[in-house]
N, C-alpha and C positions, 0 to 999 in steps of 0.2 A: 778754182772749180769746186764745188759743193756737187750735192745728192739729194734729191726730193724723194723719197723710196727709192722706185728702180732709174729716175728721170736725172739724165745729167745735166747739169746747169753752167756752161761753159764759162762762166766768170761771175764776179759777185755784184754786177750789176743789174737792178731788176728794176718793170716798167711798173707804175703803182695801176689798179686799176681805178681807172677815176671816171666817173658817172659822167655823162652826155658827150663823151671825150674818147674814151677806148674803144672805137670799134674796129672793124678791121685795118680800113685804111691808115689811119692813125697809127696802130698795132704796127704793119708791115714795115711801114716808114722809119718807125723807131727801131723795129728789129735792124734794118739796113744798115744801123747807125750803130751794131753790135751788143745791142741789148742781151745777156744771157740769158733774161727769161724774160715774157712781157705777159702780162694780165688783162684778160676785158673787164670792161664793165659791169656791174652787180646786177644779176637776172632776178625778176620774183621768178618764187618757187610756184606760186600761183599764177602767173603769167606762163609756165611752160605745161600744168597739169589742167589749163583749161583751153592750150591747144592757142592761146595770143597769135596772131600773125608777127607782130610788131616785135615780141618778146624770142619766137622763133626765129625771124630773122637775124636777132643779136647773138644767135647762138652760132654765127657764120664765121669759119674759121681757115684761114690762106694756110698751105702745107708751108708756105714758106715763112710762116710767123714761130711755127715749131720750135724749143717747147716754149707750150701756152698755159696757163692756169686759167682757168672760167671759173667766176664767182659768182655766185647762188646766194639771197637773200632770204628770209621768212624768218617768222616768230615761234612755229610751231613744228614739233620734232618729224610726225607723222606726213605733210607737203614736203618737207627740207631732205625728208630722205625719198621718197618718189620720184623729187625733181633730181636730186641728185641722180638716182636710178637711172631715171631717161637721159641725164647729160652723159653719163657712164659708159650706157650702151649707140646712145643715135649721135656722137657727134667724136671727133677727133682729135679733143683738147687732151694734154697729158696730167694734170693735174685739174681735182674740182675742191675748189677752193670754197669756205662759210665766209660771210661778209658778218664779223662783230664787231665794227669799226663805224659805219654809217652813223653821223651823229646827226641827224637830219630828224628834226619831230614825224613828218608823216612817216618815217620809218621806224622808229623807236617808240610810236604810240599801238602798231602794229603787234609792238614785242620781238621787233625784229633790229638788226643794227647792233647797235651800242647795247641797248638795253640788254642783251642778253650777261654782259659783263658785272652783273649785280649778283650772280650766281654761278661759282665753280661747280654747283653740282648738276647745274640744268646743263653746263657746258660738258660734262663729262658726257651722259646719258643723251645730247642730242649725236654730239661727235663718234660715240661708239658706234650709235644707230645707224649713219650715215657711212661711215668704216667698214661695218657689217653688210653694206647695200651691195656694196661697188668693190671694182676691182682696182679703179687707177687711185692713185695715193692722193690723200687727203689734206689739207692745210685750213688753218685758221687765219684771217687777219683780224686782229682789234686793236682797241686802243688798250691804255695804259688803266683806263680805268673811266667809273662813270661820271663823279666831279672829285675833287681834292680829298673830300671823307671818306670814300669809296675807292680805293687804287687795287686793284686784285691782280694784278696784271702777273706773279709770280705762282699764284693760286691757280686762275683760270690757265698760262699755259701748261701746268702741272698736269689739269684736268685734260687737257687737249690733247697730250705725251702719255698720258693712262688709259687713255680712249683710243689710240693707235694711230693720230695726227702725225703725220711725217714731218709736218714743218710751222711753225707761226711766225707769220709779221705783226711787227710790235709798232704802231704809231705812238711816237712818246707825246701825246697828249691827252688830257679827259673829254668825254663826252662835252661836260660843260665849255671847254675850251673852245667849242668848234674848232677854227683853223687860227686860230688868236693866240699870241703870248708865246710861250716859249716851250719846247718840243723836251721832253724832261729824259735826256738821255741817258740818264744816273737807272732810272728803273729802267730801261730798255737791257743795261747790261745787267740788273738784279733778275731778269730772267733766263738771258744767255749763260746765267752763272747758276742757273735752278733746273736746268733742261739738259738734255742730251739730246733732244732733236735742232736740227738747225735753227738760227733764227736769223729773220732780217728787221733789217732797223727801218723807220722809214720820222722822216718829220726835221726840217729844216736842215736838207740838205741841197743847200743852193750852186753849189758851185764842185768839182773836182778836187779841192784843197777838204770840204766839206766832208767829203764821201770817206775820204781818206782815217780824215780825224776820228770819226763816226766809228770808223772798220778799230782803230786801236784803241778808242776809249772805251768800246762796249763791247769787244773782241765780237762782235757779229758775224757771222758766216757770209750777209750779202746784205747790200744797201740798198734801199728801195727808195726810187726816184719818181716823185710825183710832178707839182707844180713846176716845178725847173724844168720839164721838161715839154713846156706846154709852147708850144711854136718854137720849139729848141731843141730837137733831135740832137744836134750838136754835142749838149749837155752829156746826152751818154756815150755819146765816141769819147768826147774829152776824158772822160772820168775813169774810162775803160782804158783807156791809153796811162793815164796818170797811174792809175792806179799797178797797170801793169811795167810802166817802163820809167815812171818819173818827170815824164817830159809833159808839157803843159800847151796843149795843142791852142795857137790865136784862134782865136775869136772867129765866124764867119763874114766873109764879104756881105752886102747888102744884097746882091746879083746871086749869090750865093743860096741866101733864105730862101730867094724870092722863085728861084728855080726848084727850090725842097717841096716849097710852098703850091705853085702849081704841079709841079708831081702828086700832093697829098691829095690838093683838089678834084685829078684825073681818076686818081682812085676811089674817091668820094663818090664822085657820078657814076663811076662804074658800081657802086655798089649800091644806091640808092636812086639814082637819076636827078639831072641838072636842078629842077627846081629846088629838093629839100637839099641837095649837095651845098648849094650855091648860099642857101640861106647859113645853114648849119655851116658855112664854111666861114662865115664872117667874123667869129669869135677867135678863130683860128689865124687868119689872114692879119687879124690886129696883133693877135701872140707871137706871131711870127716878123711883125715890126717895130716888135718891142725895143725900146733904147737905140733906135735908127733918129739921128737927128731930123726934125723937121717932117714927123712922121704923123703931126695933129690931124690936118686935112685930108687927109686921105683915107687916114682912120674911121673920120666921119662919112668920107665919101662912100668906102668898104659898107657900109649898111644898107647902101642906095643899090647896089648891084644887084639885079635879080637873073644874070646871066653866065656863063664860061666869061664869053667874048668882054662883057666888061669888066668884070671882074679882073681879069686877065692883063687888059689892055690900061687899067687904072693900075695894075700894081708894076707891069711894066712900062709904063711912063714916069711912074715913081724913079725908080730904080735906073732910068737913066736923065732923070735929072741930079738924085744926089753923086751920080758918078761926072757928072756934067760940072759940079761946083767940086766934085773932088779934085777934079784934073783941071781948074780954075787955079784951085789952091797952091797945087803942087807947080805949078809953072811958075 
């Protein structure tokens, strides 16, 4: 258990927030599966001070995903702390989190993202600003730095810990890296070793054995679980168990996913309604049968679905035909 200011963090597993992926239903599913903390997806800060429908909506938060961080994007000090403002006072997340990690150009040509890691001093004077707005404790995520020549990542969360940031996640990779190569967990712990606020690690932590090594190579306070977690809730029971008791939870049934699965999707419609649920649910629906032998065809079928009912009905027909050649096998 760690401490985000006054917010307790029941274990050191945390959900990463990942763009078109974190929203509520997502959120809740993951929490279920014992997440200590789980994160939404990155809001502009201008999407909430010009009143967005689409942007307001993503500010929609389940009592039962508690605690939450909500991450806030922008390039500019004076938007980043208004919105921050409005997430502080109109919504019921426990933590508001800056997003200086997005390495996505339409976000870093903004001066928002990554870009801001070219400069500990812009990070000091936005994060104070923002500290100064609000009442619920503050956090940074970024990377490691903006390409290979450029690594600040011991400077900038110094800046972050001087501004009154409760906590940084550290992605050990640069800007330039996008999500490519290899996740440099040597500086992840040259910050944990520069700080006195918490930190979490995040970046090529694929499995519970992962999580583990991650927590004693870089002494981190708490692991942050992105892609591995993507149609794999499982991932964080597993890790959370691992990490608590040693024991290395099997793998899920297919029958299993696929019940996770339409759970997600039910929560999906309820928070958006069937058409964009069903659409937006197909990305998910293949994440979710990932590494399921004989899972091509259906994959492609998953695209064709513009309904519950087929959708539904395609992924359970799946699901008892590979139980159909399981128990072929086994006889």
């Amino acid at each position: 258990m760690f401490k985000i200011g006054d917010v307790e963090i029941k274990n050191r597993v945390v959900l990463a927030p990942m763009a078109g992926v974190c929203n509520s239903a997502f959120r809740l599913t993951v929490k279920e599966f014992g997440a200590g903390l789980v994160c939404a997806e990155m809001v502009s800060d201008k999407g909430i001070l010009f009143n967005n429908e689409k942007t307001l909506d993503m500010l929609y938060i389940d009592e039962r995903e508690k605690p939450l961080s909500l991450q806030i994007f922008g390039g500019e000090k004076e938007t980043l702390v208004e919105a921050a403002r409005f997430v502080d006072r109109n919504t019921n997340a426990d933590i508001i989190d800056i997003n200086m990690g997005c390495p996505v150009p339409k976000i870093t040509k903004c001066d928002a993202g990554a870009k801001w890691l070219l400069d500990p001093n812009k990070i000091y004077d936005v994060v104070s600003a923002v500290v100064d707005a609000v009442e619920k404790p503050v956090t940074v995520k970024m990377r490691i730095g903006w390409d290979e020549h450029h690594i600040y990542a011991v400077e900038n969360a110094q800046a972050v810990e001087r501004a009154g940031g409760k906590a940084v996640a550290v992605h050990g990779r640069t800007r330039a890296q996008m999500y490519e190569g290899k996740a440099d967990w040597n500086v992840i712990k040259q910050v944990k070793e520069a700080v006195s606020i918490p930190v979490i690690g995040n970046g090529d932590v694929q499995t519970p054995q992962d999580a583990k090594r991650m927590l004693e190579e870089t002494g981190v306070d708490g692991v942050m679980i992105g892609r591995a977690a993507l149609g794999n809730p499982w991932m964080i029971y597993r890790t959370v168990r691992y990490l608590e008791t040693g024991e290395l939870i099997p793998e899920p049934s297919v029958r299993e996913k696929i019940d996770v699965c339409i759970l997600h999707l039910d929560r999906l419609i309820a928070l958006k309604n069937e058409h964009i649920a069903v659409k937006e649910m197909r990305k998910h629906a293949a994440w979710y049968l990932k590494g399921v032998r004989g899972n091509a065809k259906v994959r492609n079928a998953i695209n064709e679905c513009n309904t519950r009912e087929e959708l539904v009905s395609l992924l359970m027909n799946f699901v008892e035909e590979v139980e159909a050649k399981q128990n072929a096998q086994a006889v």
